[in-house]
N, C-alpha and C positions, 0 to 999 in steps of 0.2 A: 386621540388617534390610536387604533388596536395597533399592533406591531406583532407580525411572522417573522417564524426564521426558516430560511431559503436553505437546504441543505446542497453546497455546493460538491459534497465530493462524489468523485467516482470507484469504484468498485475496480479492485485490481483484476484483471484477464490475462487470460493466457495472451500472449503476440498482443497485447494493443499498442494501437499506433501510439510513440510518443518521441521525443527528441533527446540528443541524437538517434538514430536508429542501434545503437550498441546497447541501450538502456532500457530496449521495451522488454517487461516484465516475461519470464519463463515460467510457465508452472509445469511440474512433470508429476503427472498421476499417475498414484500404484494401488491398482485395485485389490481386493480383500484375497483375491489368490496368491498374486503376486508378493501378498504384505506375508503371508503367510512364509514364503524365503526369508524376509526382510527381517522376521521374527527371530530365526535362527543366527541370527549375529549377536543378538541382546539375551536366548536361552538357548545356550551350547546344547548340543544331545535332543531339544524338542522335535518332535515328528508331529504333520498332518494330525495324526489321531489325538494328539494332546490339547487339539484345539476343535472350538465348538465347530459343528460341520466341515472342520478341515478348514477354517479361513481363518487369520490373519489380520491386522490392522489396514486399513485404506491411511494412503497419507500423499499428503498433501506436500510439497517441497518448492521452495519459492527462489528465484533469483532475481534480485532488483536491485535499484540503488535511490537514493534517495530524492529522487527525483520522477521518481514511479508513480502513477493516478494522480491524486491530491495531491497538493501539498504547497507550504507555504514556507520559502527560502528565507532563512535566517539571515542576518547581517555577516556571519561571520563566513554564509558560502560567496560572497563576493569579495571579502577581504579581513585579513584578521583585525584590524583597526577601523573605527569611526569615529565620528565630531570630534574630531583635533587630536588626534592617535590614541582615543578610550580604545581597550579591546573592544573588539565588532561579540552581542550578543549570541551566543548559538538559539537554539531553536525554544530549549526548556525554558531560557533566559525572556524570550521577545511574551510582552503582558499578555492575555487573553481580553483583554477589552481591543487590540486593536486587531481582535478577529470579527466583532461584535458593530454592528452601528449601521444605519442608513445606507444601504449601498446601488448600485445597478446591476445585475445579472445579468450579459450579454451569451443566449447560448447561437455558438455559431454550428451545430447539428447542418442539417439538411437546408433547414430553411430558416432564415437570420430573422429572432424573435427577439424583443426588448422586452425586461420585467423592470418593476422599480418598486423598492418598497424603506 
């Protein structure tokens, strides 16, 4: 039997909906004019004309937390201890095979579809 792999994640956005609502991800965009001030903090004395067309860096600037798009919660975010007070694993700790393996895809989108693979 061939075997796929279902790429579950999602792509961080601006405002998307996620839980609590304190936690949905911010992105604040500074376009190549705006970068152009933004330059002037990292090269004291640079003017517009020091730069090609008068522009500036685009940037990109993110608030989240770790609980933002994807993602797959460590042992140690529900409590610092497990099976019989071991420290609870964080994230880099939990194996990559138990990312891995026969699973169901349930996407609940617009309209409730089952995958299985």
């Amino acid at each position: 039997m061939s075997s796929r792999f279902i790429d579950l994640g999602r792509t961080i956005e601006n405002d998307i909906p996620s839980d609590p609502e304190n936690m949905i991800p911010k992105i604040t965009y500074t376009d190549h004019k705006s970068g152009k001030e933004r330059m002037k903090e990292y090269f004291p004395g640079i003017t517009g004309s020091d730069l090609p067309k008068g522009l500036g860096w685009a940037v990109e600037e993110l608030t989240l937390s770790t609980h933002s798009g994807s993602h797959l919660d460590a042992p140690y975010h529900y409590h610092p201890t497990m099976e019989g007070g071991e420290r609870a694993w964080t994230i880099d700790e939990v194996p990559l095979e138990w990312c891995m393996g026969p699973g169901v895809k349930l996407d609940l989108g617009p309209t409730l579809s089952l995958t299985s693979s």
